[in-house]
C-alpha positions as CSV (number, residue, x, y, z in Angstrom):
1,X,-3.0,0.9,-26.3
2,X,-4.4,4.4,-25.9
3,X,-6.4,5.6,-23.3
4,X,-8.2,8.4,-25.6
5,X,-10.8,5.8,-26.5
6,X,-13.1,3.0,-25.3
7,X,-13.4,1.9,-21.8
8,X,-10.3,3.2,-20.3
9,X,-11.5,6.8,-20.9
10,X,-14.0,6.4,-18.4
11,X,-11.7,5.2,-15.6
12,X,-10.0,7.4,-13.3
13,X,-8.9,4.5,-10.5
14,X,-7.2,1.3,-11.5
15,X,-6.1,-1.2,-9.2
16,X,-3.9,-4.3,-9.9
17,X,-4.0,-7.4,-7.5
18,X,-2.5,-11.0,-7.0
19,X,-1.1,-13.3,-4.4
20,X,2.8,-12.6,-3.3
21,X,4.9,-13.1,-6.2
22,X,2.0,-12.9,-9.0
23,X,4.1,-10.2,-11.0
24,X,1.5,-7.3,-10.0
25,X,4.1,-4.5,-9.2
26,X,5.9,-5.2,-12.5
27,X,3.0,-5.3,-14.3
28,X,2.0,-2.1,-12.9
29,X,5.1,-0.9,-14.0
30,X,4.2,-1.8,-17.4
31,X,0.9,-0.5,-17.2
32,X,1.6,3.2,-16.3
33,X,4.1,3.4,-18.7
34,X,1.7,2.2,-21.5
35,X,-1.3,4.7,-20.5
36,X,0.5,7.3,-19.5
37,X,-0.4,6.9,-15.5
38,X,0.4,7.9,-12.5
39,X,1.5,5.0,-10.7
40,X,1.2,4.2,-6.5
41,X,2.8,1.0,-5.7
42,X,3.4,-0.5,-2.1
43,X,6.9,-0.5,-0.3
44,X,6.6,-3.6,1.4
45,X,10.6,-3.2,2.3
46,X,9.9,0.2,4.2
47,X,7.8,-1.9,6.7
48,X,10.0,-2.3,9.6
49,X,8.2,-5.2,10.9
50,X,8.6,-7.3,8.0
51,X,11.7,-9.5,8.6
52,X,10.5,-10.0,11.6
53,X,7.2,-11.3,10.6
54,X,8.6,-13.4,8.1
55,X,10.8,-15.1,10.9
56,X,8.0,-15.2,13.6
57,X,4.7,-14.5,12.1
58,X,2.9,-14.8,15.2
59,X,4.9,-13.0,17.0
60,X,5.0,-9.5,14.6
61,X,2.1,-10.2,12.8
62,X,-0.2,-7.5,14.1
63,X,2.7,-4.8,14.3
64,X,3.4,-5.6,10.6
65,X,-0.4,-5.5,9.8
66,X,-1.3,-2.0,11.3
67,X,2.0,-0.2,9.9
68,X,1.1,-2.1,6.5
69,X,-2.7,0.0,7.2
70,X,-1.7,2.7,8.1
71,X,0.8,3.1,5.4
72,X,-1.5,2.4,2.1
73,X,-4.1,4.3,3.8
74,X,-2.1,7.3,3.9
75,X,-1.4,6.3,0.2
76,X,-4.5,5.5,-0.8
77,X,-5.2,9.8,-0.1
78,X,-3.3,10.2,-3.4
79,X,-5.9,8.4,-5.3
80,X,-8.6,11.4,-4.7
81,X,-6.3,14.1,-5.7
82,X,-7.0,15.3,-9.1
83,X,-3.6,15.6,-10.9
84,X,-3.3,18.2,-13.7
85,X,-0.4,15.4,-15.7
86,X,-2.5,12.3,-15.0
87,X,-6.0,11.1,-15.3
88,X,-5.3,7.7,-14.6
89,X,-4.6,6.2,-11.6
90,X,-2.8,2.7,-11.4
91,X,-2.3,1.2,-7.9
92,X,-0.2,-1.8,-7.2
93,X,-2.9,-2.8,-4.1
94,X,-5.9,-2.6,-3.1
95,X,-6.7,-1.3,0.2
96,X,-9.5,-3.3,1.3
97,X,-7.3,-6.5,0.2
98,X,-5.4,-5.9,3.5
99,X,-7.9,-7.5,5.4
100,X,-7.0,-11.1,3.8
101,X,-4.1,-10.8,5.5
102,X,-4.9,-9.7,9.1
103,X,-7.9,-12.4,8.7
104,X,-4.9,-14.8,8.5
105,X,-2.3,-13.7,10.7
106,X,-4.3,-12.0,13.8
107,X,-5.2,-13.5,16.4
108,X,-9.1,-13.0,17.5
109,X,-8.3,-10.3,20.0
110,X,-6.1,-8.7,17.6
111,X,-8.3,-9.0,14.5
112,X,-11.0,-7.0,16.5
113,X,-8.4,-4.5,16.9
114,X,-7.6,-4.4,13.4
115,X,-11.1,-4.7,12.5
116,X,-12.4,-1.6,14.2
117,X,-9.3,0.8,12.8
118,X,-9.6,-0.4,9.5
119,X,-13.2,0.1,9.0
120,X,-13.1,3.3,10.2
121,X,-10.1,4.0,7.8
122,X,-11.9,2.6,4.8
123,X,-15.0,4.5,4.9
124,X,-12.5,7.6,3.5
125,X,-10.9,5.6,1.0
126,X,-11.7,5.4,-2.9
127,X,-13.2,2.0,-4.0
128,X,-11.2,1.3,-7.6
129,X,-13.6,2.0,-10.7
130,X,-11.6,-1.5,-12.0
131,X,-9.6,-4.4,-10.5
132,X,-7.5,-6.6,-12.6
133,X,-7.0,-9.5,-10.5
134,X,-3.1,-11.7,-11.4
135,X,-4.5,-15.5,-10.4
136,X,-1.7,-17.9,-10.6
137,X,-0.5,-21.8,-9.5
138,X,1.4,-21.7,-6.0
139,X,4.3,-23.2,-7.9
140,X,4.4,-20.5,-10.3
141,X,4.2,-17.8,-7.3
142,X,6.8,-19.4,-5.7
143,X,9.0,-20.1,-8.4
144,X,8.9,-16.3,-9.3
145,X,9.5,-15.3,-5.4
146,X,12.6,-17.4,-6.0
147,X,13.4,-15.6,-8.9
148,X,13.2,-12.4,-7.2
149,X,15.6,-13.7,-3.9
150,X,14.1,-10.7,-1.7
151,X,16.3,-11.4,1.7
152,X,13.2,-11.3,4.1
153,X,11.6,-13.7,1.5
154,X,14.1,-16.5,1.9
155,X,12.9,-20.0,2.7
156,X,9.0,-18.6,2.1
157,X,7.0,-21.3,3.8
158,X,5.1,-22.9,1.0
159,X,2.5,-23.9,2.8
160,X,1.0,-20.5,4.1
161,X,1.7,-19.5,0.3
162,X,-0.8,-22.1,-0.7
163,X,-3.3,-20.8,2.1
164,X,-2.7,-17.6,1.4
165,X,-3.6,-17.7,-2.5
166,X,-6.8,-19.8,-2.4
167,X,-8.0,-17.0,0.1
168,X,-6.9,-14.3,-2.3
169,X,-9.0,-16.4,-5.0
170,X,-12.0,-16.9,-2.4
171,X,-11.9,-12.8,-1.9
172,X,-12.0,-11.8,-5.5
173,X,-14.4,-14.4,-7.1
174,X,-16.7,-12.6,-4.1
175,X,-15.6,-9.2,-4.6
176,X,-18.4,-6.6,-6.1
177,X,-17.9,-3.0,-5.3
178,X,-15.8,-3.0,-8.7
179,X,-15.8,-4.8,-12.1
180,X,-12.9,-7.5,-11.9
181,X,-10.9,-9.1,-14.8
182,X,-9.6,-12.2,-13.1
183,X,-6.3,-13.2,-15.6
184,X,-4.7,-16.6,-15.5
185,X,-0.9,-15.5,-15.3
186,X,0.2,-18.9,-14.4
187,X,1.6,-19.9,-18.0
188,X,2.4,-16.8,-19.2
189,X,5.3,-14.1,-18.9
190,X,4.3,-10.6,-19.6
191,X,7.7,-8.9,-18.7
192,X,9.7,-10.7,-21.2
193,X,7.4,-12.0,-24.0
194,X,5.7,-9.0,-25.8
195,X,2.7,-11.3,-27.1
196,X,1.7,-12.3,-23.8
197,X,1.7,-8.2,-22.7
198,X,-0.4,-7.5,-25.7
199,X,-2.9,-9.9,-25.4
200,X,-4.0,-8.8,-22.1
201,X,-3.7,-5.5,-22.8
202,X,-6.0,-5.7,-25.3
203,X,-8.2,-8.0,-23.3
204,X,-8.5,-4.8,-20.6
205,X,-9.4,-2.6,-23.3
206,X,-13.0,-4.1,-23.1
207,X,-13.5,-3.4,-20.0
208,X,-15.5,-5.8,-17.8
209,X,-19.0,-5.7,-15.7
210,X,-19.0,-8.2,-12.9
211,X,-16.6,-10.6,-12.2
212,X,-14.8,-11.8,-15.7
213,X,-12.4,-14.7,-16.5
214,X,-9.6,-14.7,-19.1
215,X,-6.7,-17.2,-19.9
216,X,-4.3,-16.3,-22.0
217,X,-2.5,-18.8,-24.6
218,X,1.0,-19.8,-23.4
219,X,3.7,-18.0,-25.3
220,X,4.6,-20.4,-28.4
221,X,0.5,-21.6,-28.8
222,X,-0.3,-18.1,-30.0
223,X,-1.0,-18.1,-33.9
């Protein structure tokens, strides 16, 4: 997949989405590799709030949240900066995602808070030209959470995952300031079946305007 032509020549900021466990940071992995990219992905371990949130979410939710805003928007600088090795961009996040999660872990007084930093933190911050959006079943997210047995991750409450992913689906269906490419990952594995990486790869080579949908064929139905 080169970047010399088509409709990835005319992007400077890519951002990559999906619920917890959607595959987005190894994807993005895959991604900057493949186009050549510089690549900003979120340390969600550097948080030092976040085994504490996991074991008493109301509790640490809102120091979690504004070191989690803080943090990316301080990243989110980089995306400006011209780089002289990389055109391309490729970010793991999305900054104004954060709010799906402070919308569901605040309290009121504490989403006002939130609410007033963050809007004044966005209004510096560089909207993504294109947002590829990794939709997937809650089973499959949490079968891959699983998979990765992060510590502060251990005994994730299924039920807040479930929550947590039809909001994430409710945000982007609604999202407009970028085009979106919303891909079905449920039945698919992109990391270890090279037909699977292919097909979407060549799926985001034609670009998107609005909000488009694409499933891919489960590895062994592919011709």
């Amino acid at each position: 997949m080169k970047r010399e032509g088509g409709f990835l020549k005319h992007i400077h900021y890519l951002a990559v989405e999906g619920c917890i466990g959607a595959g987005k940071t190894s994807f993005c992995n895959i991604l900057a590799a493949k186009l050549n990219a510089r690549l900003i992905k979120e340390d969600v371990a550097e948080n030092p709030f976040i085994d504490k949130f996991y074991r008493n979410r109301q509790r640490y939710a809102f120091q979690a949240q504004i070191f989690f805003l803080l943090s990316r928007y301080r990243q989110q600088q980089e995306v400006a900066q011209k780089d002289l090795f990389y055109n391309l961009v490729i970010s793991d996040y999305m900054f104004a995602r954060d709010r799906i999660f402070a919308s569901f872990n605040l309290s009121e007084e504490e989403l006002s808070l939130y609410q007033n930093v963050a809007d004044v933190l966005e209004k510096t911050t560089q909207k993504p030209d294109f947002v590829i959006y990794l939709q997937s079943t809650t089973e499959r997210l949490l079968k891959n959470i699983h998979q990765r047995n992060r510590k502060y991750e251990v005994g994730f409450d299924q039920e807040y995952l479930a929550n947590l992913n039809e909001a994430y689906s409710h945000f982007f269906f609604n999202y407009t300031d970028a085009p979106v490419l919303i891909i079905d990952a449920s039945d698919i594995d992109f990391i270890r079946n090279p037909e699977d990486l292919d097909e979407i790869l060549r799926e985001i080579d034609k670009g998107a305007k609005g909000t488009r949908f694409f499933k891919p064929l489960p590895h062994g139905e592919k011709k």
